[in-house]
Structures are given as structure tokens and as C-alpha cells.
PQR file with spaces between the fields and no chain letter, atoms N, CA, C, O and H, PARSE charges and radii, in Angstrom:
ATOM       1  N    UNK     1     -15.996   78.823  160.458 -0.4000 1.5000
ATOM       2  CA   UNK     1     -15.008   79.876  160.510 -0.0000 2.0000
ATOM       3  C    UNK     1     -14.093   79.661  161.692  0.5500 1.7000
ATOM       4  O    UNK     1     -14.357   78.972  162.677 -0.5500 1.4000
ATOM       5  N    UNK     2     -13.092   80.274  161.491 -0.4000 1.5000
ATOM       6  CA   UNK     2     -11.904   79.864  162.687 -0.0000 2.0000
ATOM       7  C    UNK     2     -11.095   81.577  162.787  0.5500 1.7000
ATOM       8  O    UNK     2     -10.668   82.382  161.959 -0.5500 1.4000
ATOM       9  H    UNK     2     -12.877   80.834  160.691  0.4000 1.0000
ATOM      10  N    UNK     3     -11.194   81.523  164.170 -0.4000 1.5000
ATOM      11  CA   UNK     3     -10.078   83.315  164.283 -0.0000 2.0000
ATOM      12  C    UNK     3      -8.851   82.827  163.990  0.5500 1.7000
ATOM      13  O    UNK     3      -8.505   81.715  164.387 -0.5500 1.4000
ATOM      14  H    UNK     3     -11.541   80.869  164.842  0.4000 1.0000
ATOM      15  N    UNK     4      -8.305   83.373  163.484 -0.4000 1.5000
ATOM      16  CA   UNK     4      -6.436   83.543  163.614 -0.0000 2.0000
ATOM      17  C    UNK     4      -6.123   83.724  164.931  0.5500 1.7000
ATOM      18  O    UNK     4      -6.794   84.304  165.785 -0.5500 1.4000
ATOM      19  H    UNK     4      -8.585   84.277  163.162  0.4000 1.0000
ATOM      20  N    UNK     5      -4.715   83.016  165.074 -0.4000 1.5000
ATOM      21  CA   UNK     5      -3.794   83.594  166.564 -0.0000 2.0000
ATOM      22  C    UNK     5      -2.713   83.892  165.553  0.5500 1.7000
ATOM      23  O    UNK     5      -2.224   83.268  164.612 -0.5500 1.4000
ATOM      24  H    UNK     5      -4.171   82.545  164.380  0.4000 1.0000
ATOM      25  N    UNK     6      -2.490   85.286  166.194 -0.4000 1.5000
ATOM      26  CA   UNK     6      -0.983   86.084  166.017 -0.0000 2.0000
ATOM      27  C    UNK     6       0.450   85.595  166.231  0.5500 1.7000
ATOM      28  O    UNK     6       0.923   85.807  167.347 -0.5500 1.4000
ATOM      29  H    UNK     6      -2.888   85.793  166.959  0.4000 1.0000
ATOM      30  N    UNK     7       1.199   84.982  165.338 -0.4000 1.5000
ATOM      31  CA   UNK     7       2.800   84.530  165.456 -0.0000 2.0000
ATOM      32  C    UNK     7       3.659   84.719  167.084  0.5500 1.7000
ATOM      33  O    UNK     7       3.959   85.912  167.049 -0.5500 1.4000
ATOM      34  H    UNK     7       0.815   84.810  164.431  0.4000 1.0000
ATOM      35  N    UNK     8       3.993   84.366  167.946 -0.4000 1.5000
ATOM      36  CA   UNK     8       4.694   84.909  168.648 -0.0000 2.0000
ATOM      37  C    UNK     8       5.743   85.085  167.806  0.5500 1.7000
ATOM      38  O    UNK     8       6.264   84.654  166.778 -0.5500 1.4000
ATOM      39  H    UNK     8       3.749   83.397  167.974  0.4000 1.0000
ATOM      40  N    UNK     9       5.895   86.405  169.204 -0.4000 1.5000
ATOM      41  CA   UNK     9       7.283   87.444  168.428 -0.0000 2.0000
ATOM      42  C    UNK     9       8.123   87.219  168.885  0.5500 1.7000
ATOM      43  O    UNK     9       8.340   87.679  170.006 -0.5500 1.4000
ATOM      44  H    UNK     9       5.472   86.755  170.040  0.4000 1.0000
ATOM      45  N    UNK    10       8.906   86.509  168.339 -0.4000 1.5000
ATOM      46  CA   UNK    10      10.644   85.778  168.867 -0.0000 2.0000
ATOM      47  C    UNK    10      11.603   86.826  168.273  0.5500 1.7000
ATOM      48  O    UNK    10      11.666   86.868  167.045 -0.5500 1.4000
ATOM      49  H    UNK    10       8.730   86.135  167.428  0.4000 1.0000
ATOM      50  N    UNK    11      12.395   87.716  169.026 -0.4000 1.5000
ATOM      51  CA   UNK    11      13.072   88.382  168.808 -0.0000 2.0000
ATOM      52  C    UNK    11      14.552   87.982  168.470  0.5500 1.7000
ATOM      53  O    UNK    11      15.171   87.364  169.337 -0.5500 1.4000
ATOM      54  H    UNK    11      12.344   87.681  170.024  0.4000 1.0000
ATOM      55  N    UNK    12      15.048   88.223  167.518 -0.4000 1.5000
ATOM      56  CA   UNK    12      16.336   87.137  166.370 -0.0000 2.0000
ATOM      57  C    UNK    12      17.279   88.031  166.777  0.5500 1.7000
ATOM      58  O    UNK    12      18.311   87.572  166.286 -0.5500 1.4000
ATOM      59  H    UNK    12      14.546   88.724  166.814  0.4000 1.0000
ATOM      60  N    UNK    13      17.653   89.328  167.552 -0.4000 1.5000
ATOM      61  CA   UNK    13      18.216   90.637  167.308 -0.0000 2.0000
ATOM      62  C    UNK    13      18.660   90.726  166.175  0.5500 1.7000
ATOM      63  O    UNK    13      19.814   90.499  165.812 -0.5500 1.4000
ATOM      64  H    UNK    13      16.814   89.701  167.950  0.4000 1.0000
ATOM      65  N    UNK    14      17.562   91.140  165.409 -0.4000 1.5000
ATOM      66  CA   UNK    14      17.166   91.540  164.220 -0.0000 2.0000
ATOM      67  C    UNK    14      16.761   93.197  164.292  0.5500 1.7000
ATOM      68  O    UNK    14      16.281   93.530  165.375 -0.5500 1.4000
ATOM      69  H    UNK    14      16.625   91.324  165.704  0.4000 1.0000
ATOM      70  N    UNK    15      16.903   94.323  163.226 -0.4000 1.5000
ATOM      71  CA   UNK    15      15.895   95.229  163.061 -0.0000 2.0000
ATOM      72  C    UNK    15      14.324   95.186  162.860  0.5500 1.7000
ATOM      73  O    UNK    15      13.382   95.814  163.344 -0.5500 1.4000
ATOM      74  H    UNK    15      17.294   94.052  162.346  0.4000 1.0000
ATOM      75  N    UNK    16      14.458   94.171  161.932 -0.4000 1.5000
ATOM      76  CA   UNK    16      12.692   93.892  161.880 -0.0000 2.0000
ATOM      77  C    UNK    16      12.245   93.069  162.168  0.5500 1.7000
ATOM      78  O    UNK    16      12.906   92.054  161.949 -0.5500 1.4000
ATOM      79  H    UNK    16      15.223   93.661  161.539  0.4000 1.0000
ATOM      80  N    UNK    17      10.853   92.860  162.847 -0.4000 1.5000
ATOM      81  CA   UNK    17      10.289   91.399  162.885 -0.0000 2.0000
ATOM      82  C    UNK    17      10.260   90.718  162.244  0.5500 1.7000
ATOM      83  O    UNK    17      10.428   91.045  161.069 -0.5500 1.4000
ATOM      84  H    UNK    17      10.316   93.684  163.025  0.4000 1.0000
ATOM      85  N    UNK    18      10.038   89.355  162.571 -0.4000 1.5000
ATOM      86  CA   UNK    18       9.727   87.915  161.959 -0.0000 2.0000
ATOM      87  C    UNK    18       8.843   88.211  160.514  0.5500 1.7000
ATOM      88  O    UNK    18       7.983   89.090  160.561 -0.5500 1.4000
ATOM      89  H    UNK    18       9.902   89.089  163.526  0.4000 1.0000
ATOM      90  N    UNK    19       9.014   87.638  159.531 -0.4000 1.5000
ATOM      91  CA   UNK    19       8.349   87.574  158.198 -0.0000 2.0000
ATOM      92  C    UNK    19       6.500   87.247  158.916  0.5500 1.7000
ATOM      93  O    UNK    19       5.572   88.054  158.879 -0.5500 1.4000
ATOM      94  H    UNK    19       9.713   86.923  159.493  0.4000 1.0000
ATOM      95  N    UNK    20       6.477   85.991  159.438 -0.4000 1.5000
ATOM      96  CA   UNK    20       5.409   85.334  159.910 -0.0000 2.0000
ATOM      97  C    UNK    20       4.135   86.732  160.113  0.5500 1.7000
ATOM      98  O    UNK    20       3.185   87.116  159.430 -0.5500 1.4000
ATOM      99  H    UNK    20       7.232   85.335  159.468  0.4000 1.0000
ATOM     100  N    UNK    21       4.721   87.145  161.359 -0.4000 1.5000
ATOM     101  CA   UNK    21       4.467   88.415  162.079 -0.0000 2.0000
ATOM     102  C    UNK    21       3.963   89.995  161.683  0.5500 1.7000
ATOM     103  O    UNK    21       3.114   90.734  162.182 -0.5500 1.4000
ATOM     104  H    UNK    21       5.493   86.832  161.914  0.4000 1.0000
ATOM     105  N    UNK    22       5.275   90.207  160.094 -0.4000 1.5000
ATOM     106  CA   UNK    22       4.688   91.132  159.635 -0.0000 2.0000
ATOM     107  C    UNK    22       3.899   90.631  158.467  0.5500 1.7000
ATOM     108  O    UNK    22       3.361   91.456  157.729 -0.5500 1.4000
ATOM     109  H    UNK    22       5.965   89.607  159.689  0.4000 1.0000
ATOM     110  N    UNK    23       3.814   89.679  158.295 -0.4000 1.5000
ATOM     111  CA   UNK    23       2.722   89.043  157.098 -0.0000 2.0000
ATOM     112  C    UNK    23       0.975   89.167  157.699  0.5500 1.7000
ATOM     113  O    UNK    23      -0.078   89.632  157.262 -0.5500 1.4000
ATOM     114  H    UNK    23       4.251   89.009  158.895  0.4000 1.0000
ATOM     115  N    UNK    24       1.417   88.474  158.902 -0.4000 1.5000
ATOM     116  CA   UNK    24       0.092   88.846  159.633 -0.0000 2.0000
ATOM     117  C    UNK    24      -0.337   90.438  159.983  0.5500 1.7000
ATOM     118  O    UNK    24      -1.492   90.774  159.720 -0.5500 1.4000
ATOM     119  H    UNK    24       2.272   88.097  159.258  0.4000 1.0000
ATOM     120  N    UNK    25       0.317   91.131  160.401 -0.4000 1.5000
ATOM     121  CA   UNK    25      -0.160   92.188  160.563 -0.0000 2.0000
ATOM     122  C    UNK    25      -0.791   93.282  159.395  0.5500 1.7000
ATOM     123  O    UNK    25      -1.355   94.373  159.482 -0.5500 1.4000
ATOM     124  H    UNK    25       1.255   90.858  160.614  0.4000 1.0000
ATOM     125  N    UNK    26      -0.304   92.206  158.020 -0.4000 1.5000
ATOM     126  CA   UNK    26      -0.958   93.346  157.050 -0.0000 2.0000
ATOM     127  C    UNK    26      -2.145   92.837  156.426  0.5500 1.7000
ATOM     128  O    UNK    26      -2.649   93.220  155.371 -0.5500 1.4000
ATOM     129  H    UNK    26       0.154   91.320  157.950  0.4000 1.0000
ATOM     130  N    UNK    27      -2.674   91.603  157.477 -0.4000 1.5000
ATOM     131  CA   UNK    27      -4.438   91.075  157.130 -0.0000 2.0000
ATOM     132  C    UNK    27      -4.901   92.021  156.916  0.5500 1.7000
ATOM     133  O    UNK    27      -5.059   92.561  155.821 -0.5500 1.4000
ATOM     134  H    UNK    27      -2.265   91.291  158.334  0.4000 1.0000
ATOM     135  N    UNK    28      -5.180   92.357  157.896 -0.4000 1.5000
ATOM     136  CA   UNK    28      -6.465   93.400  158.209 -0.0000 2.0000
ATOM     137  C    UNK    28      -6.964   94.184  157.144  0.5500 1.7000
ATOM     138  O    UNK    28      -8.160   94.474  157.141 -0.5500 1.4000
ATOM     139  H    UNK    28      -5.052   91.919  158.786  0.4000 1.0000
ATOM     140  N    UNK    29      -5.696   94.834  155.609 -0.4000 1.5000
ATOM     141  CA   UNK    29      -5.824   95.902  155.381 -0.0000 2.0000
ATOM     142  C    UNK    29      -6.574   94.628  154.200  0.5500 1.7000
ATOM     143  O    UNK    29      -7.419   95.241  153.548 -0.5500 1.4000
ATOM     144  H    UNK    29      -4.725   94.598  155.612  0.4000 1.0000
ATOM     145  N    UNK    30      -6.545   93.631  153.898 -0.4000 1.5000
ATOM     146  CA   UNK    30      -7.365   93.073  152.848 -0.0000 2.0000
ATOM     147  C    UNK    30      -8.396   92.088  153.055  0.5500 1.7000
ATOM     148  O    UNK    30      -8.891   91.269  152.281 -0.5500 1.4000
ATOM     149  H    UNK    30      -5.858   93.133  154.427  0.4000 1.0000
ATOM     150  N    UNK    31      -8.645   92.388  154.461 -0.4000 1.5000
ATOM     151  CA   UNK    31     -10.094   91.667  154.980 -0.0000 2.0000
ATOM     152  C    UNK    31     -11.572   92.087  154.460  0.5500 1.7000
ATOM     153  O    UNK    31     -11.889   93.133  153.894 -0.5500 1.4000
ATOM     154  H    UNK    31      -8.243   93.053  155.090  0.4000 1.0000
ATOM     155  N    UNK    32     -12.200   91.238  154.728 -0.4000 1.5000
ATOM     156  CA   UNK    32     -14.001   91.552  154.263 -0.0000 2.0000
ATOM     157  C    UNK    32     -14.321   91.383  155.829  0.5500 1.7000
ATOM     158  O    UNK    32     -13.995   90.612  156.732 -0.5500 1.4000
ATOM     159  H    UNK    32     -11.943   90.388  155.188  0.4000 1.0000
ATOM     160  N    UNK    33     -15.379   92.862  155.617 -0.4000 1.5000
ATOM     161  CA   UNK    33     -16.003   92.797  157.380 -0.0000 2.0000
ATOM     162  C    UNK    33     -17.571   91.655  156.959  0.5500 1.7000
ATOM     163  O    UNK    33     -18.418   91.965  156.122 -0.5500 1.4000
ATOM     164  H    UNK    33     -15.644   93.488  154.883  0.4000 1.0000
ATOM     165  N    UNK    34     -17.587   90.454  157.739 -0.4000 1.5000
ATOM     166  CA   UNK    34     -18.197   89.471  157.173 -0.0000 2.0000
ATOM     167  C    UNK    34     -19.526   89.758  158.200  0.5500 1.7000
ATOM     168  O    UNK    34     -20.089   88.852  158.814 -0.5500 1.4000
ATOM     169  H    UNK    34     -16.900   90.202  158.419  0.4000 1.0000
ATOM     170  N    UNK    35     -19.853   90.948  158.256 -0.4000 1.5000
ATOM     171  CA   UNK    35     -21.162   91.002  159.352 -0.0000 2.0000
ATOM     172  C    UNK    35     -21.736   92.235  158.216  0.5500 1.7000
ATOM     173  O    UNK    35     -22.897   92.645  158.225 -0.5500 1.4000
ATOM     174  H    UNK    35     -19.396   91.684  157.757  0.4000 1.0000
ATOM     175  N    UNK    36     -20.831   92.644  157.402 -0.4000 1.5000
ATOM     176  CA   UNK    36     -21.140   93.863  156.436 -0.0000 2.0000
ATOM     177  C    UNK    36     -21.403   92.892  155.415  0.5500 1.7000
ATOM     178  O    UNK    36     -22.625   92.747  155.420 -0.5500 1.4000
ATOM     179  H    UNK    36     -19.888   92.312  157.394  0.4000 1.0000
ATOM     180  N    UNK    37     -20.978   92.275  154.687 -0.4000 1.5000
ATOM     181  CA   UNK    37     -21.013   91.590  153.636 -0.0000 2.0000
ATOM     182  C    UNK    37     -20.927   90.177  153.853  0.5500 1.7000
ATOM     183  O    UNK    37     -19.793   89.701  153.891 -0.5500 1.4000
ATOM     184  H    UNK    37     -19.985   92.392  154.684  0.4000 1.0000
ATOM     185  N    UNK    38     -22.175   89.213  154.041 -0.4000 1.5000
ATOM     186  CA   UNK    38     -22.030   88.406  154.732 -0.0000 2.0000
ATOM     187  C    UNK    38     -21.961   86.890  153.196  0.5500 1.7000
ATOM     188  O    UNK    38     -21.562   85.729  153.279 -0.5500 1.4000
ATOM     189  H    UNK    38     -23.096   89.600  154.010  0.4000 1.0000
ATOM     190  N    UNK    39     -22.552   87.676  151.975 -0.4000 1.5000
ATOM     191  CA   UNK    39     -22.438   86.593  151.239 -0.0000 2.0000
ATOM     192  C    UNK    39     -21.246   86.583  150.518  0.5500 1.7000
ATOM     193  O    UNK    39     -21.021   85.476  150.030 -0.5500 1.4000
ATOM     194  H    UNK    39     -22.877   88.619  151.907  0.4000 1.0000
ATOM     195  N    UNK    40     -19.954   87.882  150.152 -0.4000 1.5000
ATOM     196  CA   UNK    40     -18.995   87.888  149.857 -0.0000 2.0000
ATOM     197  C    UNK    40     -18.019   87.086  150.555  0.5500 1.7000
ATOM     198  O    UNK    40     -17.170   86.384  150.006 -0.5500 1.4000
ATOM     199  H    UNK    40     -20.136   88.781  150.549  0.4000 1.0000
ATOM     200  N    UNK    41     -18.270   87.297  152.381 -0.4000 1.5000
ATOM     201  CA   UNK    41     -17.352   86.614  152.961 -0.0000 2.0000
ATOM     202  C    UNK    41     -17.587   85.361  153.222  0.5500 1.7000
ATOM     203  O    UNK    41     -16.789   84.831  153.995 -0.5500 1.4000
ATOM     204  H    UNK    41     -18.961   87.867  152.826  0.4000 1.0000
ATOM     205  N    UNK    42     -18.987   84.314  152.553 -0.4000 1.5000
ATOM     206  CA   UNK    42     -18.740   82.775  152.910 -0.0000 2.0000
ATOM     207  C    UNK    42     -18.112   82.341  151.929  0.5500 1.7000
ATOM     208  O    UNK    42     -17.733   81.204  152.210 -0.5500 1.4000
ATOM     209  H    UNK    42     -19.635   84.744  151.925  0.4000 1.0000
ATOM     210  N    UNK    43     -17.562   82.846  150.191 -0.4000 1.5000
ATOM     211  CA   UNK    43     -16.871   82.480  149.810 -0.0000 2.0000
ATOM     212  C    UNK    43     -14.932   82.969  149.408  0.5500 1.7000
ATOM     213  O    UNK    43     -13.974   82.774  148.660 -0.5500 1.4000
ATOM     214  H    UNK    43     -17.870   83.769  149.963  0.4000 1.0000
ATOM     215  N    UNK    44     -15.427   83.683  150.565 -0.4000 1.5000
ATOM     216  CA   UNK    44     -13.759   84.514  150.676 -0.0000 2.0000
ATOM     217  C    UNK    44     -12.759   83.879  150.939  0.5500 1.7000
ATOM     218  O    UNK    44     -12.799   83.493  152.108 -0.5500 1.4000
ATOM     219  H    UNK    44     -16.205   83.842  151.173  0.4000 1.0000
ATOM     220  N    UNK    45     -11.453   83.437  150.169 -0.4000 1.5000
ATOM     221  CA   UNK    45     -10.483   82.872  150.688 -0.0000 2.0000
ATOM     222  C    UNK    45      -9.909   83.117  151.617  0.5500 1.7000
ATOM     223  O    UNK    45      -9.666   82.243  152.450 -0.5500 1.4000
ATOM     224  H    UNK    45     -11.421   83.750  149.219  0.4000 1.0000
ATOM     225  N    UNK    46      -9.512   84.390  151.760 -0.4000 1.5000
ATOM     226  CA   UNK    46      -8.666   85.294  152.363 -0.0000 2.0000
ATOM     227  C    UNK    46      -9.319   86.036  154.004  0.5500 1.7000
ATOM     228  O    UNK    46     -10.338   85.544  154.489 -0.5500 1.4000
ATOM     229  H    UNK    46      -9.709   85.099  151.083  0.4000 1.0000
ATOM     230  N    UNK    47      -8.762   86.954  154.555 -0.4000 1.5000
ATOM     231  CA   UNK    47      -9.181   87.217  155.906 -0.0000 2.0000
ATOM     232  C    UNK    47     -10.490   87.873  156.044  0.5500 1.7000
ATOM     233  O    UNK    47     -10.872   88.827  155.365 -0.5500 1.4000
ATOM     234  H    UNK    47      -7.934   87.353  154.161  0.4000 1.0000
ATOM     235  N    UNK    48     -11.106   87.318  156.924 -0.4000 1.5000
ATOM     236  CA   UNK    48     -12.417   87.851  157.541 -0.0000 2.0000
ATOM     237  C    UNK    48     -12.197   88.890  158.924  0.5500 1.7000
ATOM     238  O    UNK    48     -11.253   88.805  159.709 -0.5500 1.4000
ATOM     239  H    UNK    48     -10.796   86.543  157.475  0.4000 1.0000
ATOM     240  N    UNK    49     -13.326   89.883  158.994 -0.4000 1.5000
ATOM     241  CA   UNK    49     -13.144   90.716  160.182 -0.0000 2.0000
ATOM     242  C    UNK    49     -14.610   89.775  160.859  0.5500 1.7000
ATOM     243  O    UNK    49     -15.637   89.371  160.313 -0.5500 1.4000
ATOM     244  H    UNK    49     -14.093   89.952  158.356  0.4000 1.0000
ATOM     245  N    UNK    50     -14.142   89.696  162.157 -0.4000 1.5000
ATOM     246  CA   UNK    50     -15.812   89.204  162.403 -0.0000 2.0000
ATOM     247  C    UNK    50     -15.921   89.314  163.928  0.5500 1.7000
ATOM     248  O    UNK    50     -15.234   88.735  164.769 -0.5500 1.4000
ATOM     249  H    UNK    50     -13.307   90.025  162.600  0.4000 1.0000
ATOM     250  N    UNK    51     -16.852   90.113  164.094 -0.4000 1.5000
ATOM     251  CA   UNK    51     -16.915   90.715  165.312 -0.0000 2.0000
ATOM     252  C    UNK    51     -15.763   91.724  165.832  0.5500 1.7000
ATOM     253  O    UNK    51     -15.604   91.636  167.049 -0.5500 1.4000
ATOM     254  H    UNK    51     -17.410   90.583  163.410  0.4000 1.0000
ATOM     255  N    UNK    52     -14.830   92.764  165.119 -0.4000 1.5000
ATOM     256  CA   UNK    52     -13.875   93.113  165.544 -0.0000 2.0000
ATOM     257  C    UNK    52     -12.612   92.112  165.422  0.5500 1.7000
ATOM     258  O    UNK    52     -11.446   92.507  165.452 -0.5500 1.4000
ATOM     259  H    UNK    52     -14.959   92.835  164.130  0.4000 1.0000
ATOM     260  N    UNK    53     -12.986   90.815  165.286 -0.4000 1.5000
ATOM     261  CA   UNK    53     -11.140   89.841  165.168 -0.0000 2.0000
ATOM     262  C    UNK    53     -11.034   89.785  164.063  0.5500 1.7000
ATOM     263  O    UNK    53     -11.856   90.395  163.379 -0.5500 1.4000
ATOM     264  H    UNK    53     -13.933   90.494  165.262  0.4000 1.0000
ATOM     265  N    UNK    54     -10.141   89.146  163.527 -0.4000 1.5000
ATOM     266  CA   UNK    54      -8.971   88.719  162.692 -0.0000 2.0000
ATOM     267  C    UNK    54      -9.924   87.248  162.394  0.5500 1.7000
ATOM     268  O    UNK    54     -10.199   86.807  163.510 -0.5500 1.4000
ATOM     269  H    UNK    54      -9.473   88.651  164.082  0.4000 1.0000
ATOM     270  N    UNK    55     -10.549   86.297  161.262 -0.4000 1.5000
ATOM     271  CA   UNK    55     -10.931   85.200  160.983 -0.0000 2.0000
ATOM     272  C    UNK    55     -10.664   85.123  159.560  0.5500 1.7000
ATOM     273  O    UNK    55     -10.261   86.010  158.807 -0.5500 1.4000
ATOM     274  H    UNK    55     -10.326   86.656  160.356  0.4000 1.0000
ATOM     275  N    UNK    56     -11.037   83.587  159.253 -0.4000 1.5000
ATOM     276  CA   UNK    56     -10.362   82.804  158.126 -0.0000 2.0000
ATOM     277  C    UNK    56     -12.033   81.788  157.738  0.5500 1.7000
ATOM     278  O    UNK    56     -12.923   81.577  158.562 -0.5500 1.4000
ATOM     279  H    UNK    56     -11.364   82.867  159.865  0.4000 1.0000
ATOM     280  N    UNK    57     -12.021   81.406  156.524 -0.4000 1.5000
ATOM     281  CA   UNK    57     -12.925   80.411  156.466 -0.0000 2.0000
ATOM     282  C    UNK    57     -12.362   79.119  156.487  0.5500 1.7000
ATOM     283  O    UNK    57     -11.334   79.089  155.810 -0.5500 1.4000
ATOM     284  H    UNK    57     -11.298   81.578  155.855  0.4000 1.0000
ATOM     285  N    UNK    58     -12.801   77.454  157.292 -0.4000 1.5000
ATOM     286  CA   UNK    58     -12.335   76.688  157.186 -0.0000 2.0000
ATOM     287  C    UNK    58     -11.370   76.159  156.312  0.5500 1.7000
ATOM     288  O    UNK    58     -10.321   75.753  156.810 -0.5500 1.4000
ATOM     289  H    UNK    58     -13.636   77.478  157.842  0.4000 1.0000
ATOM     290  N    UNK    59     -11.549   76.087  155.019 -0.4000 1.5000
ATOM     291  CA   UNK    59     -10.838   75.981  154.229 -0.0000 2.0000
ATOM     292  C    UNK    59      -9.660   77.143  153.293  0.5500 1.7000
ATOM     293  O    UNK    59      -8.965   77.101  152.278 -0.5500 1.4000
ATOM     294  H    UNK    59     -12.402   76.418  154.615  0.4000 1.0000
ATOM     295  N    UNK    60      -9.892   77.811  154.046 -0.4000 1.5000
ATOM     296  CA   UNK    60      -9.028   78.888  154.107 -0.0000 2.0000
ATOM     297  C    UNK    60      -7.413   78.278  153.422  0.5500 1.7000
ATOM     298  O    UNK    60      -7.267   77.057  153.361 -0.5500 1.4000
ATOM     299  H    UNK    60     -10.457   77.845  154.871  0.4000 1.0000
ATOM     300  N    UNK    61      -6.550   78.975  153.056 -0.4000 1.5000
ATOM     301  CA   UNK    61      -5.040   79.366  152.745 -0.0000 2.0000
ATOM     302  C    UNK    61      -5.099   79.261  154.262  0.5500 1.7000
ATOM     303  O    UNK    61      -4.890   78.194  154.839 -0.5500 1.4000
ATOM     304  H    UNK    61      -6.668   79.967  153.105  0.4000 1.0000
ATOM     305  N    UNK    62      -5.336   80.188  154.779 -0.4000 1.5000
ATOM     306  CA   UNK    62      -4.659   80.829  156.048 -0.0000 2.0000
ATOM     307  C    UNK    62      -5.032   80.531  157.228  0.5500 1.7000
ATOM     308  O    UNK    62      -4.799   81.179  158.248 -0.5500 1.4000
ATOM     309  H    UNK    62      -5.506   81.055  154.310  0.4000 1.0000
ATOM     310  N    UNK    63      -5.786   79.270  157.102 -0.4000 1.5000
ATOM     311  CA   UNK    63      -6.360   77.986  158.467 -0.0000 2.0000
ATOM     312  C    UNK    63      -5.014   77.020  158.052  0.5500 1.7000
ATOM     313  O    UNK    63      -4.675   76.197  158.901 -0.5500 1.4000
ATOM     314  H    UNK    63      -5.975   78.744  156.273  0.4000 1.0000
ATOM     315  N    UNK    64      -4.544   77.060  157.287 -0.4000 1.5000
ATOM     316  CA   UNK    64      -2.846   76.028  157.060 -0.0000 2.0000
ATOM     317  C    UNK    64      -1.930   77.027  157.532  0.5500 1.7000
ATOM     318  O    UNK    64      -1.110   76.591  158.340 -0.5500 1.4000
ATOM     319  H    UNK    64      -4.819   77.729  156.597  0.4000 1.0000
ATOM     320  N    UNK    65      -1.830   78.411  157.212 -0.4000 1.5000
ATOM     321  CA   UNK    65      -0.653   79.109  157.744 -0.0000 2.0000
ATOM     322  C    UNK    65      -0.378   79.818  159.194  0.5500 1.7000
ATOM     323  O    UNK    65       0.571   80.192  159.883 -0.5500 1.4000
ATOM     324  H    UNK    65      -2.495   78.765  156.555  0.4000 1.0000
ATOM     325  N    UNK    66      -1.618   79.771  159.218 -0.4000 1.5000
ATOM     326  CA   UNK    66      -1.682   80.272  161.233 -0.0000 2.0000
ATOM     327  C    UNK    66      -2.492   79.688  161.928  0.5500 1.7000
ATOM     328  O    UNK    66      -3.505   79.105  161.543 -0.5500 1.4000
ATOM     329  H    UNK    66      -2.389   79.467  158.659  0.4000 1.0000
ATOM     330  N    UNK    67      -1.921   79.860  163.479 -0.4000 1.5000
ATOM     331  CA   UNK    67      -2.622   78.890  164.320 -0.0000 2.0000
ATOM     332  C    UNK    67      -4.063   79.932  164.151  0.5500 1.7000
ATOM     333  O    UNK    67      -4.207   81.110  163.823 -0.5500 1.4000
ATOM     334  H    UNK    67      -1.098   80.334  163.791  0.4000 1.0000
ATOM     335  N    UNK    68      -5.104   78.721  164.597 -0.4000 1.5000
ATOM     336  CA   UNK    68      -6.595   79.181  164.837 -0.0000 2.0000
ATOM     337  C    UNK    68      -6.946   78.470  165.840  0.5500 1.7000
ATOM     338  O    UNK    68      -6.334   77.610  166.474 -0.5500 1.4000
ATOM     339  H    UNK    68      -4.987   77.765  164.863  0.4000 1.0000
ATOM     340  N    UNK    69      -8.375   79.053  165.975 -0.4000 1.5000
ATOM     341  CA   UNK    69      -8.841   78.722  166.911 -0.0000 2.0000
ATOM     342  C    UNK    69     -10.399   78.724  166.331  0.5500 1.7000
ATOM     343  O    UNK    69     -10.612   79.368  165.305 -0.5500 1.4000
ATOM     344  H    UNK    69      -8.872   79.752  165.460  0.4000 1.0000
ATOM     345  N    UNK    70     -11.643   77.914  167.062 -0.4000 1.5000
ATOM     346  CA   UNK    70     -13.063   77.769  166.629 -0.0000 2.0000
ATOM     347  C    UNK    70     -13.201   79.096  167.055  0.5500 1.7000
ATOM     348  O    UNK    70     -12.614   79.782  167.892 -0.5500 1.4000
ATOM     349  H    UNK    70     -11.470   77.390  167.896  0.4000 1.0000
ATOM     350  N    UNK    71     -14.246   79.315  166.163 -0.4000 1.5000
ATOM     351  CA   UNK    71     -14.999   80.991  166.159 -0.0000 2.0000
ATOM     352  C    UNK    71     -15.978   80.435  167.523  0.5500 1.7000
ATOM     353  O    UNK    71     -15.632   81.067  168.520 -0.5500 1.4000
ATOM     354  H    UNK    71     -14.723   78.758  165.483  0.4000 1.0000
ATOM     355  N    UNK    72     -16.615   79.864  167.703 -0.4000 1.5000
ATOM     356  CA   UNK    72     -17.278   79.330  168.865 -0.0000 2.0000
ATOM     357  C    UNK    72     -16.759   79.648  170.589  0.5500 1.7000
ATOM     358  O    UNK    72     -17.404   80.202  171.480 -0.5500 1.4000
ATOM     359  H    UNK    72     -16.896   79.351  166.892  0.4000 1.0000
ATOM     360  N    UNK    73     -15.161   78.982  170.636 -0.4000 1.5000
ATOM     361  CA   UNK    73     -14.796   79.647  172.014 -0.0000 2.0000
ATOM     362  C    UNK    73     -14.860   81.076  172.058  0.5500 1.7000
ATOM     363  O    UNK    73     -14.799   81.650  173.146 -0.5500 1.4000
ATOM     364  H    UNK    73     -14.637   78.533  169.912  0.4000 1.0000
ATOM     365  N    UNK    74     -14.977   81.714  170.974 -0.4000 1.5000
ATOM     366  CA   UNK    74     -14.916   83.167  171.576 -0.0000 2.0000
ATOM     367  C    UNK    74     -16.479   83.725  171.779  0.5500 1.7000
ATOM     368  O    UNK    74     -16.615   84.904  172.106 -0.5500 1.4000
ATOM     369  H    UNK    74     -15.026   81.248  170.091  0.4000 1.0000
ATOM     370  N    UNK    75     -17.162   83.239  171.668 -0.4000 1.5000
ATOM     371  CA   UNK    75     -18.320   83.760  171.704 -0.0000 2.0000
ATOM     372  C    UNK    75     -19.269   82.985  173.225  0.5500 1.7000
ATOM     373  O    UNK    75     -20.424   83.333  173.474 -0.5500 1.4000
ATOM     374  H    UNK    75     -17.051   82.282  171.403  0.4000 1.0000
């Protein structure tokens, strides 16, 4: 497993943020908490909650679309 890192927010003077940015921010609402459901989330494509962060499974969609990081340094 790998956490997500969050887009920096490069401000375009734009009204709304970056696509990147608000794409990420609407993980959360279709994540699996993978400490609740631990055999749904080893084959979950999509976002993991794990420990309170934001994570992805290796082969994830979304280990190609955002930076990560090893679930390991954070622990």
C-alpha cells in the first residue's frame, strides 16, 4: 500500500482550484476504511482510509495519478 500526497495548490488566478486538487479532495467520500474492512480493501482499486490517511493499493489507478509515498515511512 502507498499514502497519497495532495496536488500542490498553484494558484492560476482562477475562481476555482486546480482540477488535480479538487479531484483529490473528493477521495475520501469513496474510500474503504481498510482497518474496518480489511478483505474488501486488499482488492480495492480505488482509495483506502488507513490509519486516518488518504492510501491507494500498489497497483492502484491512483499510485499512476498522484504522488505517493510507502505506507511504511509513516509508521
Amino acid at each position: 500500500m502507498k499514502l497519497l500526497i495532495a496536488p500542490s495548490e498553484i494558484k492560476h488566478h482562477y475562481s476555482n482550484p486546480p482540477k488535480s486538487l479538487r479531484d483529490f479532495n473528493c477521495l475520501p467520500a469513496t474510500a474503504i476504511d481498510a482497518d474496518k474492512y480489511p478483505i474488501l480493501a486488499r482488492h480495492w482499486g480505488g482509495p483506502l482510509i488507513v490509519d486516518g490517511q488518504l492510501a491507494c493499493n500498489d497497483d492502484s489507478p491512483l499510485a499512476k495519478r498522484y504522488k505517493t509515498r510507502p505506507i511504511s515511512e509513516a509508521l
